[in-house]
C-alpha positions in Angstrom: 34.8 -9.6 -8.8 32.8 -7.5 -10.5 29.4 -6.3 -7.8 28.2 -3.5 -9.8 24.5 -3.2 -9.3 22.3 -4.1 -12.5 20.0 -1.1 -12.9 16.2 -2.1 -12.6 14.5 -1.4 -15.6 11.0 -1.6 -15.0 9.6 -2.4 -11.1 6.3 -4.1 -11.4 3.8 -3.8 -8.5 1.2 -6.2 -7.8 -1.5 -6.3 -5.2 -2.7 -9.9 -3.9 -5.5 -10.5 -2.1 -6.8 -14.3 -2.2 -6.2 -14.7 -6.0 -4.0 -18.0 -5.1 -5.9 -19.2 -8.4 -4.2 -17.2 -10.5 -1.5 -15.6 -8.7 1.3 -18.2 -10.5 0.2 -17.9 -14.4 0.4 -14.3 -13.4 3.7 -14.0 -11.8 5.0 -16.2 -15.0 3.8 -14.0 -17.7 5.3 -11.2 -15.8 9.1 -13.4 -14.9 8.9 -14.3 -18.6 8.8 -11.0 -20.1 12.0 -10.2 -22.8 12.8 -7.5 -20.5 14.1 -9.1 -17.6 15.9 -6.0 -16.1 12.9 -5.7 -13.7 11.8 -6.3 -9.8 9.0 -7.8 -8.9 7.0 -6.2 -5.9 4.3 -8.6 -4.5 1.7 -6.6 -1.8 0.0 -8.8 0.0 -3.2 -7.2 1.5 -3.9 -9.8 4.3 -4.4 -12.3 1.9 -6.5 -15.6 3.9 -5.6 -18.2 0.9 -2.7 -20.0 0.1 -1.3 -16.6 -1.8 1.2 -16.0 1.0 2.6 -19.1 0.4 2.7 -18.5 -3.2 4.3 -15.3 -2.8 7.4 -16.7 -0.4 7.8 -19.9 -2.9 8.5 -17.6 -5.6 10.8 -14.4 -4.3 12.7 -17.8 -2.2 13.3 -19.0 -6.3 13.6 -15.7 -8.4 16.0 -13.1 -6.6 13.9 -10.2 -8.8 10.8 -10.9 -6.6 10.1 -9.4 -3.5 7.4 -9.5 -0.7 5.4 -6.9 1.6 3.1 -7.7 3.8 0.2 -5.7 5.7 -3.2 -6.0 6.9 -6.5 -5.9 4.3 -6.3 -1.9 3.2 -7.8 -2.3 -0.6 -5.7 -1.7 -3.6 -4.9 1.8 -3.3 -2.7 1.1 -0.3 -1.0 -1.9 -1.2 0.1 0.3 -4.8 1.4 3.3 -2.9 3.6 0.5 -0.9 4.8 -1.2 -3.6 5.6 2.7 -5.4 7.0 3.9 -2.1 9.4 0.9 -2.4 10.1 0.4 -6.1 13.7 0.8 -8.1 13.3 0.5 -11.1 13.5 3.6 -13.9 9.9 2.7 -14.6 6.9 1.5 -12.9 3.8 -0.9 -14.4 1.0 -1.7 -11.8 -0.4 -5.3 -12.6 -3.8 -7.2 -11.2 -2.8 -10.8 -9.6 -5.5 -12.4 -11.8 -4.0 -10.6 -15.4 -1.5 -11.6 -17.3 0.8 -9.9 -19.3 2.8 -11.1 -23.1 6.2 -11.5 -23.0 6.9 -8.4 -25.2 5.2 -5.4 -23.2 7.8 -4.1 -21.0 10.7 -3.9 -23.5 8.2 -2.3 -26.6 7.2 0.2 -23.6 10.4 1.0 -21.9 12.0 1.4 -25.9 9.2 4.1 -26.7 9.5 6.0 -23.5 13.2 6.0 -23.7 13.3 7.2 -27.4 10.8 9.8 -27.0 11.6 10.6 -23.4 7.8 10.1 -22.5 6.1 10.1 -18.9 4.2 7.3 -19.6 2.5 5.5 -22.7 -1.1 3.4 -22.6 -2.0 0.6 -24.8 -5.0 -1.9 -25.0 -6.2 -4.9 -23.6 -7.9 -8.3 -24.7 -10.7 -9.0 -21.9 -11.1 -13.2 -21.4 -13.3 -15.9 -19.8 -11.8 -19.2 -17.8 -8.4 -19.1 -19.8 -6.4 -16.9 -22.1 -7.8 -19.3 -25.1 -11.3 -18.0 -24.8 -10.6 -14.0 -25.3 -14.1 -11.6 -25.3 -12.8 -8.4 -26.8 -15.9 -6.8 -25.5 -15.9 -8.6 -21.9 -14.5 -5.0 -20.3 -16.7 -2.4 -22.4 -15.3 0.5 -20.7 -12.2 -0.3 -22.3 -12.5 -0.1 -26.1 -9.4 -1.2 -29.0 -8.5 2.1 -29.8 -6.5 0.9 -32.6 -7.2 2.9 -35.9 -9.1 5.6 -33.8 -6.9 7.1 -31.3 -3.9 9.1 -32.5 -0.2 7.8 -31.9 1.4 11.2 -32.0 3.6 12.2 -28.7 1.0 15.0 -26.7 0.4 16.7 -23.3 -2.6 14.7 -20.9 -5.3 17.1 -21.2 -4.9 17.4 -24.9 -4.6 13.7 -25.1 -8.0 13.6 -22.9 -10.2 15.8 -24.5 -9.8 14.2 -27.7 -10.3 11.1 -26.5 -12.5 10.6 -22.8 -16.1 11.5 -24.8 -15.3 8.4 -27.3 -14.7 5.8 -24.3 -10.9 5.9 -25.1 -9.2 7.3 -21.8 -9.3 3.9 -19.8 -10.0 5.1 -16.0 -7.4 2.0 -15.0 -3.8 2.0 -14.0 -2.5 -1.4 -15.6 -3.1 0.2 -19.2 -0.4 2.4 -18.8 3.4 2.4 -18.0 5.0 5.1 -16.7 8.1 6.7 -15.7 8.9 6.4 -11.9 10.4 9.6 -11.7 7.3 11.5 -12.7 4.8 10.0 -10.5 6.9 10.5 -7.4 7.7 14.3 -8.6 4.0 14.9 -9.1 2.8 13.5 -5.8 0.5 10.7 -8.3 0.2 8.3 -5.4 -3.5 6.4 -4.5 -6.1 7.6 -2.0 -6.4 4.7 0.2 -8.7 2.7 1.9 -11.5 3.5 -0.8 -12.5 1.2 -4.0 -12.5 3.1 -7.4 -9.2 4.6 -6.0 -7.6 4.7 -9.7 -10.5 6.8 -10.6 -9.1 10.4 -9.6 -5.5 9.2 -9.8 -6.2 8.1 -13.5 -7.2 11.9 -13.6 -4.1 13.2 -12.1 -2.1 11.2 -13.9 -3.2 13.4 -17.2 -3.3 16.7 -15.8 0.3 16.1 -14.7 1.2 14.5 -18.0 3.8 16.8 -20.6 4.7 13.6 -22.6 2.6 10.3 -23.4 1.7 8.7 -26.0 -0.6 5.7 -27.4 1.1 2.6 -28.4 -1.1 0.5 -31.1 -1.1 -3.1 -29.7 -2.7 -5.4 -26.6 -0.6 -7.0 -24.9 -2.6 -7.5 -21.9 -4.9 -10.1 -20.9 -8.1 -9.3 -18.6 -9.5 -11.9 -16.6 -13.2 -12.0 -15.5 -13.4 -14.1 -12.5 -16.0 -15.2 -10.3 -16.7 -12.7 -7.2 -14.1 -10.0 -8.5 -15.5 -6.7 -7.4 -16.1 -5.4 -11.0 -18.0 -8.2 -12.6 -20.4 -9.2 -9.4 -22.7 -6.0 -9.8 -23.0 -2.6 -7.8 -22.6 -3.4 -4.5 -22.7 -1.3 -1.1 -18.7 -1.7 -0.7 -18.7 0.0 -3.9 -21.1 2.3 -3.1 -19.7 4.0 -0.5 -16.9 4.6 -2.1 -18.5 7.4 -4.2 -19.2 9.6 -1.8 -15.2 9.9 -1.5 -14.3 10.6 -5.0 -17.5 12.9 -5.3 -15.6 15.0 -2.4 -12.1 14.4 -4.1 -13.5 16.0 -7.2 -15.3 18.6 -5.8 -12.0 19.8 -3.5 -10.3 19.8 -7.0 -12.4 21.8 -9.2 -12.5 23.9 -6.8 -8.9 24.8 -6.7 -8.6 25.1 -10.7 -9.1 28.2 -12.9 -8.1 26.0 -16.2 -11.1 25.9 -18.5 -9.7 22.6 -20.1 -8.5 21.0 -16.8 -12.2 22.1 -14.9 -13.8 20.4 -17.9 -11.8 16.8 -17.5 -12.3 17.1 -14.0 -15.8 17.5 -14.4 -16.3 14.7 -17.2 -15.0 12.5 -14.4 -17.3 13.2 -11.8 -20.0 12.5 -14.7 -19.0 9.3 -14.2 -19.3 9.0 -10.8 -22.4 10.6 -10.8 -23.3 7.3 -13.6 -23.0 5.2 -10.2 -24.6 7.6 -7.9 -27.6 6.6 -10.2 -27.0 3.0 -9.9 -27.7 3.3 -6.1 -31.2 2.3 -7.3 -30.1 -1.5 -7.4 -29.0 -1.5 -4.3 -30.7 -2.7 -0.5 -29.2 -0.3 1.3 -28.7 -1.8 5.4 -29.5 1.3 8.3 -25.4 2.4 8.3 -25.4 3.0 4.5 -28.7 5.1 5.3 -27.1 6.9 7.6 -24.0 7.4 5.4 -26.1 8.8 2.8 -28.2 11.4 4.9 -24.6 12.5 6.3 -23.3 12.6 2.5 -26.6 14.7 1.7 -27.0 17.0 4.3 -23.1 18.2 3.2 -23.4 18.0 0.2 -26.1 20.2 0.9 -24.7 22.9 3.4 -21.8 23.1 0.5 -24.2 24.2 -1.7 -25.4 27.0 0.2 -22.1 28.1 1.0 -20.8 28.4 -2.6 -21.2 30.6 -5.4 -24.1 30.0 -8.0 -21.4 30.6 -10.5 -18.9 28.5 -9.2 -18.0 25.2 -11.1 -18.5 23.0 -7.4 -21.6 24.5 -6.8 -22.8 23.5 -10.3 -21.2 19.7 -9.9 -22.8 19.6 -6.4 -25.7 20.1 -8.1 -25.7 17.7 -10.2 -24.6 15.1 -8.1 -27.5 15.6 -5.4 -30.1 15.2 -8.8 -28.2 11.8 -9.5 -28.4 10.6 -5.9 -31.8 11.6 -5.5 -32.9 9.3 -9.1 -30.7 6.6 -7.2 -32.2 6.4 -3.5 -35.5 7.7 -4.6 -37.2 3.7 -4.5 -35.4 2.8 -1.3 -37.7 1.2 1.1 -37.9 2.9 4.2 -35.8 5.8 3.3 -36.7 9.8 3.1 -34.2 12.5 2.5 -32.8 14.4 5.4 -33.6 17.7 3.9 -36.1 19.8 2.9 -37.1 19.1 -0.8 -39.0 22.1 -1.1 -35.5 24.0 -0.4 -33.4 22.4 -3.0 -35.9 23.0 -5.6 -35.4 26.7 -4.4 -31.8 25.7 -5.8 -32.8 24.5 -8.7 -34.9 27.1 -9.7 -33.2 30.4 -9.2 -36.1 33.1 -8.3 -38.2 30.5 -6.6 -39.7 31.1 -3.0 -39.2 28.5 -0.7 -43.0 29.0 0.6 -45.4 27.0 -1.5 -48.1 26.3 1.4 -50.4 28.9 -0.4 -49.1 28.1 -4.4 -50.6 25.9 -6.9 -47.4 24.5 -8.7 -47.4 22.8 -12.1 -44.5 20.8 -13.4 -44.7 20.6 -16.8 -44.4 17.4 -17.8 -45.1 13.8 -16.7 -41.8 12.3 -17.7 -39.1 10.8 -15.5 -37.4 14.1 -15.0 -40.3 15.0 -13.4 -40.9 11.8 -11.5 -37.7 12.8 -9.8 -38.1 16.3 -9.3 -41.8 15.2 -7.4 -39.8 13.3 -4.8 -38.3 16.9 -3.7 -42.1 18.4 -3.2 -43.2 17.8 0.0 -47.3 16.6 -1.1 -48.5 17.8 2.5 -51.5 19.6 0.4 -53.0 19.2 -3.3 -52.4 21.7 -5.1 -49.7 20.1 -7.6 -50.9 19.6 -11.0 -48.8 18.3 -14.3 -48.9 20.4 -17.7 -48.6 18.4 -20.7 -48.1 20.1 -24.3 -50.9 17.9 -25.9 -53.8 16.5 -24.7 -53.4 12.6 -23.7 -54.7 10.2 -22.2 -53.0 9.8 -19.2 -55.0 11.7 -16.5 -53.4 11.5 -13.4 -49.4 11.1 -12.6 -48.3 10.5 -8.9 -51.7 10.6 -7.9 -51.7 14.1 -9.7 -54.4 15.3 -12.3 -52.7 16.3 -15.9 -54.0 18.4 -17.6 -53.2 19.8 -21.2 -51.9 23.8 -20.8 -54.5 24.8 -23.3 -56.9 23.6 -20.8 -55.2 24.5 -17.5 -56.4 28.6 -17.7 -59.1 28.2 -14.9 -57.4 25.7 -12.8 -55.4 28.4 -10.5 -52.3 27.2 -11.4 -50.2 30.3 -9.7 -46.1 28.8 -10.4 -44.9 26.6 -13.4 -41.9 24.7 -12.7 -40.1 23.7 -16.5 -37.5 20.8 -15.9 -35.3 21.1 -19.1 -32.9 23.4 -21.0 -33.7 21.9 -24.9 -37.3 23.1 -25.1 -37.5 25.9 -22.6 -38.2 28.8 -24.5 -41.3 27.0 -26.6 -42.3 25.7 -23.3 -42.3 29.3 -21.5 -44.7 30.6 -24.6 -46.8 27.9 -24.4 -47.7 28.4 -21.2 -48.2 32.2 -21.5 -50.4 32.1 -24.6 -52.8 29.5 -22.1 -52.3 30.7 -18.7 -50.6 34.2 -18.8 -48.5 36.1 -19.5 -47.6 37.6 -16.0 -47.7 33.7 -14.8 -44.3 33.0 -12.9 -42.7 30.4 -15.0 -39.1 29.0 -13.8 -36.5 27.5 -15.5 -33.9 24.5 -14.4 -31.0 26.3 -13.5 -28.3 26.9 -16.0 -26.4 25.1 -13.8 -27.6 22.1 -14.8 -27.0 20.8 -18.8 -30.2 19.9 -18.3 -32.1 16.6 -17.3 -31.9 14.5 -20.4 -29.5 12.5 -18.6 -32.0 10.9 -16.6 -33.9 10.1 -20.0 -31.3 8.5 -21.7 -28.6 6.8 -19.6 -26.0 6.3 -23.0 -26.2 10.4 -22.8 -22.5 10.1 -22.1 -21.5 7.9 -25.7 -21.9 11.1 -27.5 -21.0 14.0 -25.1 -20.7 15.5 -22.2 -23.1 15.8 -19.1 -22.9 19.4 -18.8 -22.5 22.5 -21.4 -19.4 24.7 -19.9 
């Protein structure tokens, strides 16, 4: 009798947490698949529903399927189980809502064999109530990068920087497939117990990546579904999760001295920082207060501690400007730091004692609406600069004034918020007010603002000018 063991093509890992809904069209796209060299690992993450049962009913009827079980621990956790326990000569992560066509394993696992690829990443078709009713744009993130995105075998980084700043570097795991080998020899396992936890692995993934490619077709199937985390809008649970990658990023950056692998680091904390800006929609209760002065005040102290010139102080940096546009219309809620001191940051040169200064921002837009809520207003001499006259005379309770009729106001520091129009700005105000008038200038640091003016900055570049 012949017991040789069948190798395991491809090991497919699937969280389940109270998707019993869904959880059996999934599990059949996946057991009908033309490749059926494959294991299926099911992780339950202290599922409440009928899943469990599910789960048994099937791995009790297909000998390929398998079960783990462990308490509620998010995603990230249940994935590094299901990796940790895996066969199979390649790996595919899959959602217990998604489903998968038959053809997708075998045209992945053919490619990476014949090319001897780490992993390669392909599309998907997002849809509403059942695979029938497809919405290509349901998942905007994730764009059909068909006819855009090259197909040519390349390195991570080079496949990232030609494709994150066009929306074409999904920041997901079940768009890929990937060789086991190489995410166990490169350590790519989740951080757990956070959401977004694909976020920086997604990242590591492509700075560990020699050879990957882009295969042209969809073959899977997104569902949106009532209460999923993604499609219910920014919530605290999400929220406090950025405070972890933030930190994640930061430790990284800080360890790298590649130009090219500093710069995809740093695009992904840009996007981070997108949600650190969507803490605006939130009601924050008194612990997520508290977790955001603790987040601050370190963020803070970080600052201090670390070179103006290095690449964490400058993400730091931005970061803290994001939070503060986020949390700045909280109820009830007032930094736990001194604003006048990170403005000190902000503008290299600047004294910290402004009790006996008359400061003018120039300008009354919203960069300046968020740089305001760093002054501490404890006396009035604040006054906003505009380039034209206009009719708007007063801005957080502020007079504006037009420079060209600011000479005999007393106005003893100009603060300029931007990097685009700096220089036109700086000879403006000393043609009005003086030349010997101390005029400072955002920090290099910083890109510059516009990212608070125009929140589809990122659609045509970069955040910040390396």
């Amino acid at each position: 009798m012949n017991t040789t063991k069948k190798r395991i093509k491809t090991s497919v890992i699937i969280p389940v947490y109270n998707t019993e809904e869904y959880l059996e069209a999934c599990l059949d796209s996946v057991l009908s698949q033309t490749q059926q060299d494959i294991e299926v690992i099911l992780v339950d993450d202290g599922s409440t529903d009928c899943s469990p049962e599910i789960e048994r009913a099937y791995a009790n009827k297909d000998p390929r399927v398998s079960v783990i079980q462990q308490s509620n621990q998010r995603q990230g956790t249940a994935r590094n189980r299901g990796l940790e326990a895996a066969q199979g000569e390649f790996v595919y992560f899959m959602d217990s809502d998604d489903l998968i066509l038959p053809e997708c394993f075998e045209t992945c696992y053919q490619a990476c064999t014949a090319d001897e690829l780490d992993f390669v990443t392909f599309d998907t078709v997002g849809f509403l109530d059942s695979p029938n009713n497809p919405r290509p744009d349901l998942f905007p993130e994730v764009k059909d990068r068909r006819g855009f995105t090259r197909e040519t075998i390349c390195d991570g980084p080079s496949f990232w920087m030609e494709n994150f700043q066009h929306g074409r570097v999904p920041i997901i795991c079940w768009m890929e497939y990937f060789r086991r080998s190489f995410l166990l020899e490169n350590d790519l396992f989740f951080k757990e117990r956070i959401y977004f936890e694909d976020n920086d692995w997604t990242l590591r993934v492509f700075l560990a990546a020699k050879r990957l490619r882009y295969l042209p077709f969809a073959p899977h199937r997104y569902r949106e579904r009532p209460g999923s985390n993604v499609h219910s809008g920014f919530k605290q649970v999400l929220a406090e999760s950025c405070f972890d990658v933030h930190r994640i990023l930061c430790k990284m950056v800080s360890e790298e001295a590649d130009p090219t692998r500093i710069r995809m680091i740093w695009d992904l904390n840009n996007v981070v920082n997108l949600r650190f800006r969507q803490f605006a929609d939130l009601s924050p209760d008194d612990n997520f207060k508290q977790q955001t002065c603790v987040f601050t005040l370190e963020t803070l102290e970080t600052i201090r501690q670390e070179q103006d010139s290095s690449y964490a102080y400058r993400m730091h940096l931005e970061t803290m400007l994001n939070l503060v546009a986020g949390v700045r219309e909280w109820q009830n809620f007032n930094m736990p730091f001194d604003g006048e001191t990170f403005l000190t940051l902000l503008f290299p040169g600047l004294s910290s004692d402004f009790a006996h200064k008359r400061i003018a921002l120039y300008g009354t837009g919203r960069v300046c609406s968020i740089l305001t809520a760093l002054i501490d207003f404890k006396h009035p001499d604040i006054v906003f600069l505009e380039s034209m006259p206009s009719e708007k005379t007063t801005f957080k309770n502020r007079p504006v004034l037009c420079v060209s009729e600011a000479g005999n106001m007393g106005i003893e520091v100009v603060l300029i918020a931007t990097t685009r129009f700096a220089r036109e700005i700086i000879e403006n105000v000393h043609r009005y007010l003086g030349e010997h008038l101390p005029v400072y200038q955002i920090s290099n640091a910083i890109f510059s603002l516009e990212w608070l003016l125009d929140p589809n900055v990122l659609k045509n570049g970069s955040l910040l000018s390396l």
